[in-house]
C-alpha positions in Angstrom: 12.9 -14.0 22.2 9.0 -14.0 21.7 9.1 -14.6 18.3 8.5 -16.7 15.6 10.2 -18.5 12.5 7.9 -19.6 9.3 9.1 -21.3 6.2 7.3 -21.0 2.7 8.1 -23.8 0.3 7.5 -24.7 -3.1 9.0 -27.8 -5.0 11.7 -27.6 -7.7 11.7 -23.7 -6.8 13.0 -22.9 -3.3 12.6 -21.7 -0.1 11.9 -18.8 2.0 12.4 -18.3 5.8 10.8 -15.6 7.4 11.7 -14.8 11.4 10.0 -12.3 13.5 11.6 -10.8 16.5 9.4 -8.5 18.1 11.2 -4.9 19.0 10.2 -1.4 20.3 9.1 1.0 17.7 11.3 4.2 17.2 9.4 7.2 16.8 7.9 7.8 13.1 9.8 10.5 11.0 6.1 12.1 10.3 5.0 16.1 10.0 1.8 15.3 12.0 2.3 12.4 14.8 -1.1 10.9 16.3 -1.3 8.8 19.1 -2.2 5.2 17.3 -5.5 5.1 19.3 -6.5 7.7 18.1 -5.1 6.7 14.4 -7.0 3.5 14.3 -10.2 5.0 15.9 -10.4 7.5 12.7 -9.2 4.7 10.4 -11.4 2.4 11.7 -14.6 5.1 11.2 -13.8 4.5 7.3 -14.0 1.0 6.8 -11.4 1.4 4.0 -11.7 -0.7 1.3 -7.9 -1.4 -0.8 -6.0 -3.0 -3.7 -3.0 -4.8 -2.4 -0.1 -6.4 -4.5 3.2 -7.3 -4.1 5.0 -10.7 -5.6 5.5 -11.8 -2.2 2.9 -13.6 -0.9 3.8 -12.9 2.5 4.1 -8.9 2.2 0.5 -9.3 0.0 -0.7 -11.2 3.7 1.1 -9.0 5.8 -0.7 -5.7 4.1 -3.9 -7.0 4.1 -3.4 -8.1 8.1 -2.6 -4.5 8.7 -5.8 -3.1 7.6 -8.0 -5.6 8.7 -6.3 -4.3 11.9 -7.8 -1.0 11.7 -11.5 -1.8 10.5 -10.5 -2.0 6.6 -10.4 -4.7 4.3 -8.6 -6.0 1.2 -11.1 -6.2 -1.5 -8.6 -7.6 -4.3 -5.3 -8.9 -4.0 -2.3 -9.1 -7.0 0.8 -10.4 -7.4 2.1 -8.4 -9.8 1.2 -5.1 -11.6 -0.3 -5.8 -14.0 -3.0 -7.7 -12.0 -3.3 -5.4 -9.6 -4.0 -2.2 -12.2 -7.0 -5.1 -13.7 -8.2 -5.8 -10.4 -8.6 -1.9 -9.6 -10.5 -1.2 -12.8 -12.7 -4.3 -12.4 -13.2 -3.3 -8.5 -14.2 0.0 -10.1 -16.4 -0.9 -12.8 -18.4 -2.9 -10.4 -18.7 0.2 -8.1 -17.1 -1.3 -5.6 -15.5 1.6 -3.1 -11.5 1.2 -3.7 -9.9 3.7 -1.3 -6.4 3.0 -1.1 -4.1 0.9 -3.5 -0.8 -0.3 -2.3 1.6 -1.4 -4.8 5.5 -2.8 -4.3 7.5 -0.9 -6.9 9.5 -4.0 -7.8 7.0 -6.9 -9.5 7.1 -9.0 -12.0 4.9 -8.1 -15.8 4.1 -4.6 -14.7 6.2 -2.5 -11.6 4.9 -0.7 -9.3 5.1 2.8 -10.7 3.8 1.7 -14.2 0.9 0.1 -12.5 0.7 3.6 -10.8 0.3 5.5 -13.8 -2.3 3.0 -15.9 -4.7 3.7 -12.4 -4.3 7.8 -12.6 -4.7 7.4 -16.3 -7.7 5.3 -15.5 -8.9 7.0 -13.3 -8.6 10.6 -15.4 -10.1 8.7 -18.4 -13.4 7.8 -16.2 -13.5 11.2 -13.8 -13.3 8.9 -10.7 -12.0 10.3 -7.5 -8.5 9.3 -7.3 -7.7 6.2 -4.6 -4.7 6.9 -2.7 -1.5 5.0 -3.6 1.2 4.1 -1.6 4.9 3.1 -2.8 6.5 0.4 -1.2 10.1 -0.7 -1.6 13.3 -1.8 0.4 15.6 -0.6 -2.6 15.2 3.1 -3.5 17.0 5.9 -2.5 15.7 9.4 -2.1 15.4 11.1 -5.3 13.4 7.7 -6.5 11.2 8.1 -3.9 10.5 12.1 -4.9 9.9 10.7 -8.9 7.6 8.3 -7.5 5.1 10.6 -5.5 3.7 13.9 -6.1 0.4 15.9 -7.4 2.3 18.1 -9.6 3.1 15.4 -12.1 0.0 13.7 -12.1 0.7 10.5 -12.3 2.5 9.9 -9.2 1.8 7.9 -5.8 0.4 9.5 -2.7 3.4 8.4 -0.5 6.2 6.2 -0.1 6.7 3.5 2.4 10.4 1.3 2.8 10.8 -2.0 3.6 10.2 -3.5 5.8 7.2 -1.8 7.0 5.9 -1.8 10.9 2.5 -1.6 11.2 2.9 1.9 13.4 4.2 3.2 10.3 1.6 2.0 7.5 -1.1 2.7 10.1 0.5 6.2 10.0 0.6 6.4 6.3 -2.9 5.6 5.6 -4.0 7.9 8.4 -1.7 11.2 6.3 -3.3 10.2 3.4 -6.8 9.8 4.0 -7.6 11.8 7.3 -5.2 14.7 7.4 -4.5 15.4 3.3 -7.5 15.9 0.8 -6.5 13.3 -2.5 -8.4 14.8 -5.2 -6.0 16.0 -7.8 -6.5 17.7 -10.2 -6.9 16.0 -13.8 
């Protein structure tokens, strides 16, 4: 079928299987749609610079493929939320540009949305223009997703991606947050 199968192991813990088909894309459920040419030649004019986590190794690899894809790169990389709100701050203390964090809502230590809300706190504590955070889960239904993003409140995400994600769509989401929406908040 074109695709492929991998297998992640580790001893005396168990085993994952991962198998790729490849398919056709369906259209993407978006306000603005933009050809991904065009998409990628924007995103690519920003070398965007991000903060992935995710306990899965493979999603963490997977996100980090997708914007080296379009000319950005994964500056830090967590496995869980709490690492990931420490590896923002220290990519920010060391004035390193961080322009888009991208959490998984369900992590070990620290989730998703808590790890949210330390990085708006931390970033209203120092006056630093706000990164744009995307939500990303394959178990929420739709008023979790509208708790979990928002201006009004603050402390919320920029927007919500579920699981699995294609890379038309994340390509998409970055693209609605950082070309077509201003993300400075108020604080």
């Amino acid at each position: 079928m074109g695709g492929e199968i991998r297998a992640y192991s580790k001893l005396g813990t168990g085993t994952t299987f991962v198998v790729c088909i490849p398919t056709i894309a369906l259209p993407l459920d978006t306000a603005q749609k933009v050809d991904s040419p065009s998409i990628l030649k924007r995103l690519s004019e920003k070398c965007l610079k991000a903060v992935i986590a995710d306990d899965s190794p493979f999603n963490v690899n997977l996100i980090s493929d997708y914007f080296s894809k379009f000319g950005g790169s994964a500056i830090s990389l967590a496995y869980n939320g709490y690492d990931a709100v420490t590896k923002y701050q220290e990519c920010r203390k060391a004035n390193l540009n961080t322009d888009v964090v991208v959490l998984d809502i369900d992590m070990p230590i620290m989730d998703g949305k808590i790890a949210c809300e330390r990085i708006r706190q931390y970033e209203k504590d120092n006056k630093l223009k706000p990164a744009v955070i995307i939500l990303m889960s394959g178990n929420c239904d739709k008023e979790q997703i509208d708790e979990y993003i928002g201006r009004e409140k603050g402390h919320r995400a920029d927007y919500f991606l579920k699981k699995p994600i294609s890379f038309a769509e994340f390509s998409q989401a970055v693209y609605n947050c950082v070309i077509t929406r201003s993300h400075d908040f108020e604080h």
